[in-house]
LOGU-262781 format. One line per field, with one value per residue (C-alpha): x, y, z. Coordinates in steps of 0.2 Angstrom, whole numbers. Layout:
<rs>
X (X	...)
Y (Y	...)
Z (Z	...)
</rs>
This chain:
<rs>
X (643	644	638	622	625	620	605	601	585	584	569	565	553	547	540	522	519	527	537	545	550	553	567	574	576	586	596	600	605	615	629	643	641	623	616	596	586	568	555	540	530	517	530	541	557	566	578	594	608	625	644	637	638	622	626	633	614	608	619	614	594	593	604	591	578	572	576	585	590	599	588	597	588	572	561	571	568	549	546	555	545	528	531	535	519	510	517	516	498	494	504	494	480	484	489	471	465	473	471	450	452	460	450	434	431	437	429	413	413	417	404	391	396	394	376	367	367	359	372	388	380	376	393	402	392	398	417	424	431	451	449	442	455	469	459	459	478	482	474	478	496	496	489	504	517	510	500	503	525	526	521	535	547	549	540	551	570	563	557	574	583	573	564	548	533	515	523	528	511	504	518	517	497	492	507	503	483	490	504	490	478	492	496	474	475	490	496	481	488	497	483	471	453	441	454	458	451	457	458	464	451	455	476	468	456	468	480	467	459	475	481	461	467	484	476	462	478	488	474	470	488	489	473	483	500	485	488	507	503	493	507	518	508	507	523	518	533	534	539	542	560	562	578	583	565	554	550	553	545	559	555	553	567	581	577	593	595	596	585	569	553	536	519	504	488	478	494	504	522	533	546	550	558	557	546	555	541	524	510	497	489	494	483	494	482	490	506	496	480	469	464	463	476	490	497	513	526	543	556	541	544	534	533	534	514	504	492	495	478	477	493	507	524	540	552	569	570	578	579	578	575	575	579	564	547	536	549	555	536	535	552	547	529	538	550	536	523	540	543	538	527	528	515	522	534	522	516	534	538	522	527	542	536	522	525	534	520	507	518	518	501	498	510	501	483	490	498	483	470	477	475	462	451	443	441	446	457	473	462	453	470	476	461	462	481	481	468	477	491	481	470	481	486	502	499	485	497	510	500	488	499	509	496	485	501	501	484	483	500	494	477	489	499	484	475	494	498	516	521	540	543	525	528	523	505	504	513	503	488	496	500	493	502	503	517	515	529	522	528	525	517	500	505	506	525	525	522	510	510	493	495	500	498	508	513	505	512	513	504	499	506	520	525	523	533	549	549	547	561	574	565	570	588	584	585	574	556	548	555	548	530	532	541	524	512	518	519	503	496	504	514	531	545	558	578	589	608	619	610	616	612	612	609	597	592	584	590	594	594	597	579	574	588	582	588	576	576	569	568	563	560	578	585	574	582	600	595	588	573	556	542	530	516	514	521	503	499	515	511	492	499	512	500	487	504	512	528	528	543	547	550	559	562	578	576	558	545	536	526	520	521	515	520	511	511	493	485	482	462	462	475	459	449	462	467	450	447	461	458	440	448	457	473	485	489	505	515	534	542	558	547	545	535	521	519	517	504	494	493	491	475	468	470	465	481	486	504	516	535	540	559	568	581	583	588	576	563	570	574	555	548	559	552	536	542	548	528	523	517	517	522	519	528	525	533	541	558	575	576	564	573	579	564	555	567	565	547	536	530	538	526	532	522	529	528	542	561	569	578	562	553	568	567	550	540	526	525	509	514	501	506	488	485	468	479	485	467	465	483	479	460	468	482	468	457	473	476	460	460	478	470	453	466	476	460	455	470	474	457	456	470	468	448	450	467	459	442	453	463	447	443	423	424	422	406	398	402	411	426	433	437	455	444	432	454	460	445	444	464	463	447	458	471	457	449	465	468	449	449	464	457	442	456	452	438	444	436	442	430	444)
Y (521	503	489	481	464	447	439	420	411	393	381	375	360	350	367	370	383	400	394	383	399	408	392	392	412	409	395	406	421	415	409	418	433	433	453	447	431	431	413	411	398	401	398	387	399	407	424	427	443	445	438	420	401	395	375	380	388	372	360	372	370	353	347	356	343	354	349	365	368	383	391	392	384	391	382	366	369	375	359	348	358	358	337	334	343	335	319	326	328	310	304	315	307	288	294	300	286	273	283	285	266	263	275	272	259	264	282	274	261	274	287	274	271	291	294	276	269	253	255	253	238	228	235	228	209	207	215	216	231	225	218	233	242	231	233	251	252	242	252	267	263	258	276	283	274	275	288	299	296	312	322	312	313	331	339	331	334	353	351	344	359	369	375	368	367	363	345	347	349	334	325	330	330	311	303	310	304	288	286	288	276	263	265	265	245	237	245	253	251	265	279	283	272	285	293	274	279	278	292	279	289	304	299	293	307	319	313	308	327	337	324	329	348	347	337	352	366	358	358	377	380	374	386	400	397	393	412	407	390	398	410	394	385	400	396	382	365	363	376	375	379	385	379	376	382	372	369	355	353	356	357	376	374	368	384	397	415	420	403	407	401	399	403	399	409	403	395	402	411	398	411	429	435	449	449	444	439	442	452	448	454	445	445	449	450	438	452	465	464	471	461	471	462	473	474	467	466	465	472	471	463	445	439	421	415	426	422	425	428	427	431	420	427	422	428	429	421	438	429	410	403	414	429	428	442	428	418	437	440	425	427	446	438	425	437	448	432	428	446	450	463	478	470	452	458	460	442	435	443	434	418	415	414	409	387	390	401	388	370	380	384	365	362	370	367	348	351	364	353	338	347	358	345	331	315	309	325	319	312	330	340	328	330	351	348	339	349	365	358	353	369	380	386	394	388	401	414	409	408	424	436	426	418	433	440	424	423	443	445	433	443	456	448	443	459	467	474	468	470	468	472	461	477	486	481	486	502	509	507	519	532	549	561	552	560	560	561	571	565	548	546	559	562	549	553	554	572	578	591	602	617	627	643	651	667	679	675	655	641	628	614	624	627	608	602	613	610	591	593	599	590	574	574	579	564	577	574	586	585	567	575	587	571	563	572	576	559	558	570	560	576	576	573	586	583	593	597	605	602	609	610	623	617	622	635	624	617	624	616	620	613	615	627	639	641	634	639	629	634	643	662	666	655	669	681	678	676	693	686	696	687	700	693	678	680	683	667	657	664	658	640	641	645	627	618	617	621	633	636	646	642	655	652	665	675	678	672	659	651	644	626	619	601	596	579	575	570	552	547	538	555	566	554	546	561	565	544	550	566	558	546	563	559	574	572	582	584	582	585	592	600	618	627	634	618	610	621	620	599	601	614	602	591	599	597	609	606	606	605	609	611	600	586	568	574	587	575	565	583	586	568	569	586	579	564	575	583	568	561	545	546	537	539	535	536	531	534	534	551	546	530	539	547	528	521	538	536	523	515	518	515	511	509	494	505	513	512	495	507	512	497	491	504	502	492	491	488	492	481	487	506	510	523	516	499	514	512	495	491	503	494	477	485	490	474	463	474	473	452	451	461	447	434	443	445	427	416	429	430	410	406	419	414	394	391	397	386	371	375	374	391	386	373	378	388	382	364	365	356	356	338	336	330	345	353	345	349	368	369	361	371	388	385	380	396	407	399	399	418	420	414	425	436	427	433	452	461	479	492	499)
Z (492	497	485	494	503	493	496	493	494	503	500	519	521	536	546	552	562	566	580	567	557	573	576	558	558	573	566	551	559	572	556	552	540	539	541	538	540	535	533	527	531	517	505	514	509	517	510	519	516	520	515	516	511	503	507	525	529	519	531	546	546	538	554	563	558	540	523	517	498	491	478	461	448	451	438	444	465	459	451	464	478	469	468	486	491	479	488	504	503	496	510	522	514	516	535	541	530	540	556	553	551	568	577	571	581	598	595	591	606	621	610	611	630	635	625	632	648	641	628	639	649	632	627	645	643	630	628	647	653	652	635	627	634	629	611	613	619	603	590	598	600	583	579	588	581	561	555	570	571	563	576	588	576	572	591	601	596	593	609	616	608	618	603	605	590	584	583	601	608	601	605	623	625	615	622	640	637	629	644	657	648	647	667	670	660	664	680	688	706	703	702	713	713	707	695	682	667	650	636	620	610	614	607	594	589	592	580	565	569	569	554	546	547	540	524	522	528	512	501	503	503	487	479	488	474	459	452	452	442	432	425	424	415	401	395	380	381	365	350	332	326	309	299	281	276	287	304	317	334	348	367	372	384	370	361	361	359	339	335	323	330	319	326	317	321	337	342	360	360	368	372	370	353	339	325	307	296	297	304	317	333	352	366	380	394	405	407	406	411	396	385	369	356	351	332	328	313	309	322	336	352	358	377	379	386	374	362	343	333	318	306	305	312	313	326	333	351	362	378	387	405	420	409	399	403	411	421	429	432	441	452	456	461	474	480	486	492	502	510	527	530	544	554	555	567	583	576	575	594	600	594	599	616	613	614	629	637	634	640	657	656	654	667	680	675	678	695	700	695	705	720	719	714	727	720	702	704	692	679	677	679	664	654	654	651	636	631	634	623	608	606	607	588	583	564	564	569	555	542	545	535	522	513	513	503	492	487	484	475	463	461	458	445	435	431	426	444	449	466	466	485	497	511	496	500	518	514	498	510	522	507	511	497	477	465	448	438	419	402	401	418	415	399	383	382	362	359	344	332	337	329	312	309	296	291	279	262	268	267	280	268	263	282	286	270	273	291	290	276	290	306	297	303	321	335	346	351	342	327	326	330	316	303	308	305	288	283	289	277	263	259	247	255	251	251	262	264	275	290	305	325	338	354	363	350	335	316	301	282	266	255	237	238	252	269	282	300	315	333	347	347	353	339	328	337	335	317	316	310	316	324	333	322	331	345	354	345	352	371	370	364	378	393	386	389	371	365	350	339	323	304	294	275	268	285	284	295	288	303	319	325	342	349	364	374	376	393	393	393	411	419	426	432	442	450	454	463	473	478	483	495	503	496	491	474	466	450	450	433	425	412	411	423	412	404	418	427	409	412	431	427	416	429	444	451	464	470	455	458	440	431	443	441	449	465	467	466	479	490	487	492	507	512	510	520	533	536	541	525	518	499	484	466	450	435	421	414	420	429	438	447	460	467	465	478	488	491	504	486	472	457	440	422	412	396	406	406	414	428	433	432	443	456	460	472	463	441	433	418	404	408	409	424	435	440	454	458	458	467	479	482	483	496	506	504	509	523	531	527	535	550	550	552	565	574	574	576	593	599	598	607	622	623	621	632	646	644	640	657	665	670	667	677	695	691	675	675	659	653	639	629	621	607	603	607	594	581	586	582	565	562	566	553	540	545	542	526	520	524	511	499	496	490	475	472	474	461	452	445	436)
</rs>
């Protein structure tokens, strides 16, 4: 099997709506060795595959008019990114500043002129017509050229690559109202009598509207990544090292693997580590979502971000930088807030076209309307044209599914629900079957003695002392049940020799100088041993789901032990959520068939697929798969990695093994089993949100291009100002944007 392709990340600045992305996906695919190019414009990143150069893509898209930067030092590019929005957005601010300023005054004098006759006579005795004009030319120019350069600066080379943008159509509409308005003061021989007006103040509003929009588009951008600082921030800068018997204060990031780090009680974990002194309990709520605080002591293990109670513990430091709990957390969260979903591709086919589609539906409302029209005819055409230009709204369309994914993938990430792959969301709505992998999954994993029942001549302690004696030595599962529970019960601890293993069969030892047996019935069997007195017992503790075995002291019979791994709490009424929802629910387990159908009854679970390996998992998702349905799995160890990549969503429990929690899409980090339920809530939440957005930025645009052409004109009268245009764009993307963000809000009831 062929290795996978490499994929490199490339933080892209300078776009702003989805013809942008549409551009820059091109740009990035058409380069040598790339396989897959895919941009988000909520993110501003963009994730490429294939045999490539990460400062050749760089070069290729910055020459193309965006700031491009490979992604390799996360924490460094994260930081570098966060400050150029931060000084993106107070340069936004100084810009619609300075643009209010200038057009205030012309707004204001050509408002006051439209809502007063007496008003615009006072207004032309005292400021004649070509010298408020000329004033109005000047401040508008000045708008243009200043606060509004932007727009000219990245529209029109896109627009000269044949490429054309957001930036495009205001370029195109303010300078074709400001290049009008200019001809109408200085050269107005050159237009018809009835048709020399000026539109200065519809330039300049345009620009200071559209300027207005981006300021409040930045602003709920930046709520949308809160989640994301949030979980940055977690990570205290500063930790105390501890040498030569004290402490010093170091920075968190000059720590190093093997380095002892002293926490005092109330005080954060700057970095993740094992416990070497001390005892104390750690809130670890921001990883996993519940807040109870979990006990920790020497040899446990700390997450970097969480909050140390009340003891005092001091710890070795296990990992550092990227490869730390927190900082792989975050990079998982961004890798799925910059995945594209299913449904983003109709968007992205619509928008490539979709700039092009509407400068020739300006085009031709201008050279219709001159015609058609009688008198003033090319001042109306260019009204509607500009206006056709200005409202449409591709940033609506761009930003309609990404930030959905931000804003809800950081929701995610703070209740303890990780989703590794961002299609995940989309596709665990669309789940109509959910596989449940058993021990570990439905189960609590760490099996328990349950039962004893020893044989006549025997008594219970006596049967728990000699076969703890002998279990000691065992590695297996069960024996560790059995070492438990007689440590549990405080009882003496006998010594054994000569300790020997058959596989498959049980143990055997040598204790207080008689020969202990330990196993299953055809380990009795082959030792001749008779076990007809129990045997009733042992098939009644095998049809509840427990594992019976046998103790024989000196080839007598000498008990009855039953291990059984307990159902976890939350396992039943899980199941019984799903089923509610008519969702199928089954059991996949390599665990025998009886045990199986013992946990599954318990359950209510009707479909069990039981003593099966890897692949049959995977051979039974795929038959699955095959009927038409839509699969989720979830599990837990590391057989089970193959059948997590097999399914639509694979689901894994953080308590899990890190091959599991690697194959999955989805990583319930606190292991507890209703985050299915609340994952699969906010799948559906975000999906119908994705699908109000959708809904919105499409409807907009194919409602209001029309009215702004004009189409209401011949029989209502109504025409459409560039200026209500402009306000009606920017209030799109706000729209789109404000809509994400009552993701926020989501709520879980599990």
């Amino acid at each position: 099997m062929s290795s996978p392709s490499p994929t490199l990340q490339l933080a892209v600045e300078g776009m702003s709506c989805a013809s942008c992305v549409g551009r820059v996906e091109r740009i990035l695919a058409a380069q040598p060795g790339v396989e897959h190019a895919s941009v988000n414009l909520a993110t501003e990143r963009a994730t490429v595959t294939g045999d490539i150069d990460g400062e050749n893509l760089a070069q290729a898209v910055t020459a193309a008019g965006y700031p491009t930067k490979v992604w390799v030092d996360a924490a460094h590019v994260r930081a570098e990114q966060q400050q150029k929005k931060l000084q993106k957005y107070q340069a936004l601010k100084r810009n619609v500043a300075i643009a209010l300023a200038l057009t205030l005054p012309i707004f204001c004098i050509e408002m006051a002129m439209h809502l007063s006759h007496t008003l615009e006579i006072w207004i032309d005795t005292r400021l004649p017509v070509q010298i408020r004009w000329i004033t109005e030319a000047l401040l508008a120019t000045l708008v243009l050229i200043g606060p509004g350069r932007q727009f000219y600066h990245l529209g029109l080379p896109a627009l000269w690559h044949r490429a054309p943008d957001m930036n495009s159509l205001v370029a195109i509409g303010t300078f074709a109202a400001w290049g009008y308005s200019i001809c109408a003061t200085f050269v107005p021989r050159w237009l018809p009598t009835q048709s020399v007006h000026v539109y200065f103040e519809a330039a300049a509003t345009i620009v200071c509207l559209v300027l207005i929009g981006r300021l409040l588009e930045a602003r709920a951008k930046g709520k949308t990544s809160q989640a994301m600082q949030r979980l940055l921030q977690l990570q205290p800068n500063v930790a105390r090292r501890w040498e030569n018997d004290q402490s010093e204060e170091v920075a968190t990031e000059s720590l190093r693997v093997g380095d002892i780090v002293e926490v005092r009680p109330g005080e954060k974990i700057p970095i993740d580590g094992e416990v070497v002194v001390g005892n104390s309990h750690v809130e670890e709520s921001m990883i996993t979502g519940e807040p109870l605080a979990v006990s920790k002591q020497p040899g446990d293990m700390l997450t970097g971000g969480t909050l140390n109670q009340q003891g005092y513990l001091r710890f070795s430091v296990t990992a550092i930088g990227e490869q730390t709990v927190l900082a792989q957390i975050v990079q998982a969260v961004e890798q799925a807030q910059a995945a594209k979903l299913p449904i983003q591709g109709l968007v992205d086919k619509i928008t490539r076209w979709f700039v092009p589609v509407v400068l020739a539906a300006a085009v031709v409302t201008f050279v219709g309307g001159w015609f058609l029209a009688s008198q003033g005819g090319i001042s109306l055409a260019l009204v509607n044209a500009v206006a056709v230009l200005i409202i449409a709204c591709p940033c609506a369309m761009g930003l309609a599914t990404p930030t959905s994914i931000m804003v809800a993938t950081g929701r995610a990430a703070e209740k303890g629900i990780l989703f590794r792959q961002g299609r995940a969301l989309q596709q665990l709505r669309d789940c109509t079957l959910v596989a449940f992998d058993k021990t570990g999954t439905l189960t609590v994993g760490r099996p328990t003695l349950t039962d004893l029942q020893p044989a006549e001549g025997f008594s219970v302690q006596q049967l728990l002392t000699y076969a703890a004696a002998v279990e000691g030595y065992s590695e297996h599962p069960l024996a560790r049940a059995v070492v438990e529970a007689a440590q549990a019960q405080h009882l003496e601890k006998l010594a054994s020799s000569d300790f020997m293993t058959e596989s498959g069969m049980g143990v055997t030892a040598t204790v207080d100088n008689r020969i202990v047996h330990v196993g299953a019935r055809r380990y009795m069997e082959a030792l001749k041993v008779n076990c007809s007195a129990l045997d009733a017992q042992a098939a009644q503790y095998a049809e509840q789901g427990k594992s019976p075995f046998y103790v024989a002291i000196d080839q007598r019979l000498a008990g009855l032990l039953a291990v059984a791994d307990p159902i976890k709490p939350s396992s039943r009424a899980v199941v019984q959520h799903l089923q509610s929802q008519s969702i199928r629910v089954a059991m996949l387990t390599g665990d025998n068939r009886l045990t199986a159908q013992a946990v599954a009854k318990q359950l209510g679970i009707d479909e069990v697929i039981a003593e099966v390996k890897p692949q049959g998992k995977v051979a039974a998702i795929t038959a699955w798969q095959h009927d038409a349905q839509r699969v989720a799995f979830i599990g837990d160890g590391i057989n089970d990695a193959p059948a997590l990549a097999a399914a639509e969503v694979g689901v894994a429990l953080g308590s899990g093994t890190d091959i599991a929690m690697e194959s999955a899409d989805v990583v319930l980090m606190s292991g507890e089993l209703t985050n299915i339920l609340n994952a699969l809530h906010l799948s559906r939440v975000t999906m119908t949100n994705i699908h109000q957005n959708l809904f919105w930025a499409f409807i907009y645009n194919l409602v209001l291009i029309p009215v702004a052409a004009g189409a209401l004109y011949p029989h209502f009268g109504i025409q459409l100002s560039p200026i209500l245009a402009a306000g009606a764009m920017a209030l799109s993307s706000v729209f789109v944007l404000g809509n994400a963000l009552r993701l926020t809000r989501t709520t879980f009831s599990h």
